[in-house]
N, C-alpha and C positions, 0 to 999 in steps of 0.2 A: 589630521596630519596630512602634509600634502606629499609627501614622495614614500613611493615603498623600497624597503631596502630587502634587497636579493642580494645573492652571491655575484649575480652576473652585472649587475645595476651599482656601483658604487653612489654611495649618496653623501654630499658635504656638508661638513656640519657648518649650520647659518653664523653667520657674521654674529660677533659678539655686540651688546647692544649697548649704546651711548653711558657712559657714568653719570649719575647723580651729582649733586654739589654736594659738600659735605653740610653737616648739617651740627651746625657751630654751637648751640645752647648744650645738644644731647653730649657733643662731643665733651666741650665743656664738664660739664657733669663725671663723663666715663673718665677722664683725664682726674681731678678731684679724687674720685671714686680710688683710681690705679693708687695717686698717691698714698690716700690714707689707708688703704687697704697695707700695703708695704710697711707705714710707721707704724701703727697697729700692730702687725705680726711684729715688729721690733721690739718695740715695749712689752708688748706680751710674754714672747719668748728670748727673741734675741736674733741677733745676727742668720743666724743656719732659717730660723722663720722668715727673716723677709727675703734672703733669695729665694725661697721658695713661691712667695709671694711673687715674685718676680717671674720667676717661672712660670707660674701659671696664668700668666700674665701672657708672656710669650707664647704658650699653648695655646691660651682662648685667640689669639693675633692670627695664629699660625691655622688654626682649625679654620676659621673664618675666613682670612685668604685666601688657601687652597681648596674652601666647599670641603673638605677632607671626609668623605663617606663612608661609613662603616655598613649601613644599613642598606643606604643606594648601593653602593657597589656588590653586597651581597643580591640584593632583589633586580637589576642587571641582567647579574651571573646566571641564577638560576629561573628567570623570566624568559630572555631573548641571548645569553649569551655574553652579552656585552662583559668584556674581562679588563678594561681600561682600569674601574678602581680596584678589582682585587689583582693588576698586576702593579699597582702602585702599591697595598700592602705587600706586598712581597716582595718588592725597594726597600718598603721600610722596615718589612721583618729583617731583611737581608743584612737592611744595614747597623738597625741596633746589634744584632748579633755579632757583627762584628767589633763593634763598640764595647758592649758588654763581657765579652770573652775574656780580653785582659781586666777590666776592672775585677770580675768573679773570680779570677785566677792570683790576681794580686793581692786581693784582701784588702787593702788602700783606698781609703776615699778620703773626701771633705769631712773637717770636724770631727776629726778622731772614729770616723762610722767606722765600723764592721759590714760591708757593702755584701747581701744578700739578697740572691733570684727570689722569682715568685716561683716557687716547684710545689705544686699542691697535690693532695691526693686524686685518683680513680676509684670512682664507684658509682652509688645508683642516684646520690646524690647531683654530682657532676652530669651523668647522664639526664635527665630529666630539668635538672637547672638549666645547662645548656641550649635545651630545646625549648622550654621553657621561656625563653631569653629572645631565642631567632623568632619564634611568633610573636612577642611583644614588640621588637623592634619594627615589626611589618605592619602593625597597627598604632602602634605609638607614634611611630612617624621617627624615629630617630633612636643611636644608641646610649649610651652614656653620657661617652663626651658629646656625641653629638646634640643632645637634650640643651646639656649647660651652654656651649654656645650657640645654640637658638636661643633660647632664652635671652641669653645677654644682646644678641642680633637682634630684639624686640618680638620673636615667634610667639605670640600669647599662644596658641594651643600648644607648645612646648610646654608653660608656666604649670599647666593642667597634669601633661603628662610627668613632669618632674613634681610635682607634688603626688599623685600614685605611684612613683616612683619609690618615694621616701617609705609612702605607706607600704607597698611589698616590702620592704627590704626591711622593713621593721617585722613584720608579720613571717619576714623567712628567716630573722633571727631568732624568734620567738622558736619557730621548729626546728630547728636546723638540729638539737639533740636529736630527732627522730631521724635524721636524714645521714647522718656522722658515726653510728653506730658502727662497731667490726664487723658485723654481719655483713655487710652491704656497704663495705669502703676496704678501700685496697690500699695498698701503702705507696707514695709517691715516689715517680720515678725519673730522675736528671740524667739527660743522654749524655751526661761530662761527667758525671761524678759514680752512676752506676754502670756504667758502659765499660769502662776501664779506657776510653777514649780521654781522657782528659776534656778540658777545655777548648784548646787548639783543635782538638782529632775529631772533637762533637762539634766544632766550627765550619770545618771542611767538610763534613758529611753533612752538615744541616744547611749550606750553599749549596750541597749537590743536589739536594731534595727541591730547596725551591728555586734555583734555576728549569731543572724538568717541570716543577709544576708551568712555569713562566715560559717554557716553550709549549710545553703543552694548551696552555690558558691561550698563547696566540693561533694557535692553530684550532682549537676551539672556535673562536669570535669567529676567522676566515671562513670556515666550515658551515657556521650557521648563519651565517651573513649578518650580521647585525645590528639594528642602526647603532650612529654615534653618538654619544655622552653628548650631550647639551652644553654650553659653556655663561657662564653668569656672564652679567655686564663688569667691564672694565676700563682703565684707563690704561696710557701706552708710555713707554719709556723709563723715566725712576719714578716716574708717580705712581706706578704701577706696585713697587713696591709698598705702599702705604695705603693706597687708595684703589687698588685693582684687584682682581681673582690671579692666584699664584699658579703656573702649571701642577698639577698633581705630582708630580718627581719632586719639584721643588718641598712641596707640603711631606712628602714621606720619607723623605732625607731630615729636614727640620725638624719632623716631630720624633727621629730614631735619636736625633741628636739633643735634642732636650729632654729624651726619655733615660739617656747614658747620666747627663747631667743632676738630673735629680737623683738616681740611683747613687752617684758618687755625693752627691746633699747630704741625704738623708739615710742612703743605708740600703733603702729597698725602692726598688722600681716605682715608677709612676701606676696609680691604681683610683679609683673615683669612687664608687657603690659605700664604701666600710663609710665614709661618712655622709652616706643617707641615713644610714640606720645609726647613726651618730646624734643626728638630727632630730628625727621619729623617735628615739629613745626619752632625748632631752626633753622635746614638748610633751611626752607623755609623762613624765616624770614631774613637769610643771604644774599638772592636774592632776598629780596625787595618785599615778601607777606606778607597782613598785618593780619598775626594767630590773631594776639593780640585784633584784632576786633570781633572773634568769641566768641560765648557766652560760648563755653566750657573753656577759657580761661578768663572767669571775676571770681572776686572776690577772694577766698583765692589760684585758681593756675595761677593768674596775675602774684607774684611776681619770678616764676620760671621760667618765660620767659629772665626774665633781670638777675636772680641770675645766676652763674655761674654751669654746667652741676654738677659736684660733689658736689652741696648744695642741691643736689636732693637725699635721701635718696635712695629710690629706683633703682635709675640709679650705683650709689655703688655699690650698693647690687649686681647686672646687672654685671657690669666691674668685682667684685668678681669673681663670677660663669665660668665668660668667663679662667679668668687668674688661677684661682684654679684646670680649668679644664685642661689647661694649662699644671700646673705643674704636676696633675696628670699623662696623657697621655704619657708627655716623661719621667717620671720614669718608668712608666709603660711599654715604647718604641713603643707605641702605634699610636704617632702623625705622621699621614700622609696627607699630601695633593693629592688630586687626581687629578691628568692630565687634563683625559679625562670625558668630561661627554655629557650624550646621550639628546640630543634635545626635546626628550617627558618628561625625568625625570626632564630635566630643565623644563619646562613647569609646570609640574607638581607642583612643588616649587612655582611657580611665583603664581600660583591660589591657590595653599595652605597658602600661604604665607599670600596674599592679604584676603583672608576669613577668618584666625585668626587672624589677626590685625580688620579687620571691626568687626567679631563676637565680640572678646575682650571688644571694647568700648560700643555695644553695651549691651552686657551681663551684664556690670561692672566688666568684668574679666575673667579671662583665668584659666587654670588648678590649678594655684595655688591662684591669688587672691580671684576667686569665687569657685572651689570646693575645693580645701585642706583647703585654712585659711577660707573659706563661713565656710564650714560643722565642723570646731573646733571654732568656734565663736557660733555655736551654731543655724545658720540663714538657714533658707526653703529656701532662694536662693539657696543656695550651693547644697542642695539636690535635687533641682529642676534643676541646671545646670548641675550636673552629670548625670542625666534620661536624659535630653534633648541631652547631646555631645553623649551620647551613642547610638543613632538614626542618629546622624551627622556621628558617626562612619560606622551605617550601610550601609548609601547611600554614603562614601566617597569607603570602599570596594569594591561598587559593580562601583565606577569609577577607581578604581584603575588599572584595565588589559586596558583600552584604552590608557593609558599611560606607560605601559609595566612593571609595577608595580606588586611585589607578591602579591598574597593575602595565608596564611596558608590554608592548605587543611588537612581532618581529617585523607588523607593518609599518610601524610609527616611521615618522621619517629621524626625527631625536629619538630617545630613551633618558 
């Protein structure tokens, strides 16, 4: 790195570097890929499945664009400071919430839904999922969503960690009776509904909270000086929109607003993990285990065992992101496959992988079912899963040089 950043030294972040050409067979392909993905969920289901298709579509678009980090912005935060991406989730928390308020107040969505937050329980579960979670993402290289669009961007050592991914989340539904028990689970708590604040009054006081966090988070970075976010290659003017990296505000406004969208779809927030172990269920079942005996797998997610993979709203959504990311990437010219990859980093993926899939089911969710759609539902899970992953973040950091892994340093001149 060539400049250090101080308090006293402001350092600029370098020039953004020349665009690729697109790259017309691949795109080809993801475009193909989009459509039939969409007619699929249509025939399959119907109508409410392919917007959804669409949706997710628009996610993987929007993820890829704006670089959207869930992972980076924590490892940032609590490395060197850097608060760029976690003061864009807090755009975006901000602004699902506000979106979210009236639809949860209204009871009204698309398709006759009954529109329903993610408000999950407290307990030791949650606790330990959570953390669970912030160390796999610091080894894995990525969070949920973040995973599916790499993948679909061409990231082969994503493909790895999204395959231990499936396998924890199959392996933390298997336990999840042990982890769900009364003993050691608390009962869920909605600052709108148990608060006696309503909706609107849990809206106003959950703006108040993360605007201080977001003046705080800036006086943070200034405090510790610390380099700038790095910025991907782009192109300039309306190509930019299809073919360039989005500012981060743009990406956390988009994804608040197709995260309302799908809530008014389908009923219940945008969420990614429930069909990994959707997944992992299925193939095991295809080799003659019998999932369907486990109790995570009675009563109303019985009938997704037998229904066919894209009558799973979520797993749509899923294929979306991958294939959106897809199309992004080779217009972008961005989509490459790596060769070679080094034996510790693979490593690294495999126990990342494995501890966000286990953390996930244990938590009841991952970056986006439990902190994006938890904390715009409204529910103390969600805020209690992002304190906890941000502790997972700190001990995944301090594992990440055994595995040959960067960690940001407050000398770097980027982060």
């Amino acid at each position: 790195m060539a400049t250090t950043a101080t308090s006293a030294t402001p350092v600029a972040v370098p020039p953004e570097a020349p665009q690729s050409k697109p790259q017309w067979a691949t795109l080809t392909i993801g475009v193909i890929a989009a459509v039939a993905l969409v007619i699929a969920a249509a025939v399959v289901v119907g109508v409410k499945s392919a917007v959804l298709a669409a949706l997710g579509l628009a996610l993987g678009l929007t993820l890829f664009h704006s670089r959207f980090g869930f992972t980076s912005a924590w490892r940032q935060l609590v490395s060197v400071g850097q608060t760029s991406g976690m003061r864009a989730h807090l755009l975006m928390l901000a602004t699902a919430s506000i979106l979210f308020a009236p639809i949860l107040a209204g009871g009204v969505a698309f398709f006759g839904a009954q529109p329903e937050g993610n408000v999950e329980p407290l307990g030791l579960g949650l606790v330990v999922g959570a953390v669970l979670f912030g160390v796999g993402m610091q080894l894995g290289g990525a969070c949920a969503s973040g995973t599916l669009f790499a993948v679909g961007g061409g990231n082969t050592l994503m493909v790895v960690t999204l395959f231990f991914f499936i396998c924890g989340s199959v392996l933390g539904a298997l336990h999840l009776p042990l982890w769900t028990s009364d003993a050691i689970t608390l009962g869920s708590f909605s600052l709108a509904e148990d608060t006696g604040l309503g909706y609107f009054g849990a809206l106003i006081v959950q703006l108040a909270v993360l605007g201080a966090i977001g003046f705080a988070a800036t006086r943070w970075t200034r405090r510790r000086g610390a380099p700038p976010a790095g910025r991907p290659p782009t192109s300039r003017g309306w190509w930019r929109i299809l073919r360039g990296s989005w500012p981060l505000w743009v990406g956390a406004i988009a994804l608040a607003v197709l995260n309302a969208v799908v809530l008014l779809t389908r009923g219940t927030p945008w969420g990614i993990t429930s069909a990994f172990v959707l997944w992992g269920s299925k193939a095991l079942q295809a080799v003659g285990v019998d999932v369907a005996s486990w109790p995570y797998w009675q009563g109303e997610r019985a009938a997704s065992l037998t229904n066919p993979v894209l009558a799973d709203s979520t797993s749509v959504l899923d294929f979306g992101i991958i294939v959106g990311a897809l199309v992004a990437s080779a217009a972008s010219g961005a989509f490459v496959l790596a060769k070679r990859l080094p034996v510790k980093v693979v490593l690294a993926a495999v126990i990342g992988g494995l501890l966000m899939g286990y953390g996930a089911r244990l938590a009841y969710g991952c970056n986006i079912g439990a902190y994006f759609s938890g904390i715009a539902s409204f529910s103390l899970h969600g805020w209690a899963w992002g304190l906890l992953a941000l502790v997972g973040t700190w001990i995944g950091l301090k594992l990440r040089p055994l595995f040959g892994l960067d960690v940001p340093k407050p000398s770097d001149s980027v982060c």
